[in-house]
N, C-alpha and C positions, 0 to 999 in steps of 0.2 A: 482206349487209345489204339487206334491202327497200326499194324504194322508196314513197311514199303514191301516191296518187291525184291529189293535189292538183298534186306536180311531174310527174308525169307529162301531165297536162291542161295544164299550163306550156309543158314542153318541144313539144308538138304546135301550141299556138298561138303558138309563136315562129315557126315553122316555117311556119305555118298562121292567118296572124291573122286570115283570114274564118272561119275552123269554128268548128263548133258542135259541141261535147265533151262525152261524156256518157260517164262512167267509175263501174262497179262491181264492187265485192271483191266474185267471186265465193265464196270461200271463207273470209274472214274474217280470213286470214294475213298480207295485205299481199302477197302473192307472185303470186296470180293474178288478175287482170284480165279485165274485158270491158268494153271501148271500142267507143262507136260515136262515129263522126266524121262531120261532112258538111261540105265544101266544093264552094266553086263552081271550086276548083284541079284536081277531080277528074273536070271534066265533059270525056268526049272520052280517056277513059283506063281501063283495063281495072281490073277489080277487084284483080291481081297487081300495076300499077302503081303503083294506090290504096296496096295497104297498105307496098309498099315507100316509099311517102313519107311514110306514118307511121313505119316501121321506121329509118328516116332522121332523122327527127323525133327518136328514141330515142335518140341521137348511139351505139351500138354498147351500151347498156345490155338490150337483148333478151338471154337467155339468164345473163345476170349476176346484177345489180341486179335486173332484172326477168326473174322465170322466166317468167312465160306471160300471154299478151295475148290475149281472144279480140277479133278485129278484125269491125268493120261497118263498111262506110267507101261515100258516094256524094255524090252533087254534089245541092246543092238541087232540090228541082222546081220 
């Protein structure tokens, strides 16, 4: 089962309730995603740290629920 868009931008700003979410169906299916995200949780933290706390955010729905996420993710300027 797919997830929307909408819970998915949910679950990241529970997670995440300074960011700033910005989510689109790349393909139209519900299945694959491009998210960019920016928080100021991110600043002082590597881009692989970045996405692992969205990947966190995700509570273990990456690969399931949600097949594929492409990730943008940095701290305001």
């Amino acid at each position: 089962m797919a997830m929307d868009a909408g819970e998915i931008e949910t679950m990241i700003k529970e997670a995440l309730p300074d960011a700033r979410v910005t989510i689109r169906d790349l393909a139209g299916d519900g299945d694959h995603y491009a998210a960019e995200v920016v928080s100021a949780e991110f600043a002082g933290k590597s881009r692989v740290q970045q996405h692992q706390m969205v990947y966190q955010a995700l509570q273990g729905k990456m690969g399931g629920q949600l097949h594929a996420l492409a990730l943008q993710t940095s701290a305001p300027q």
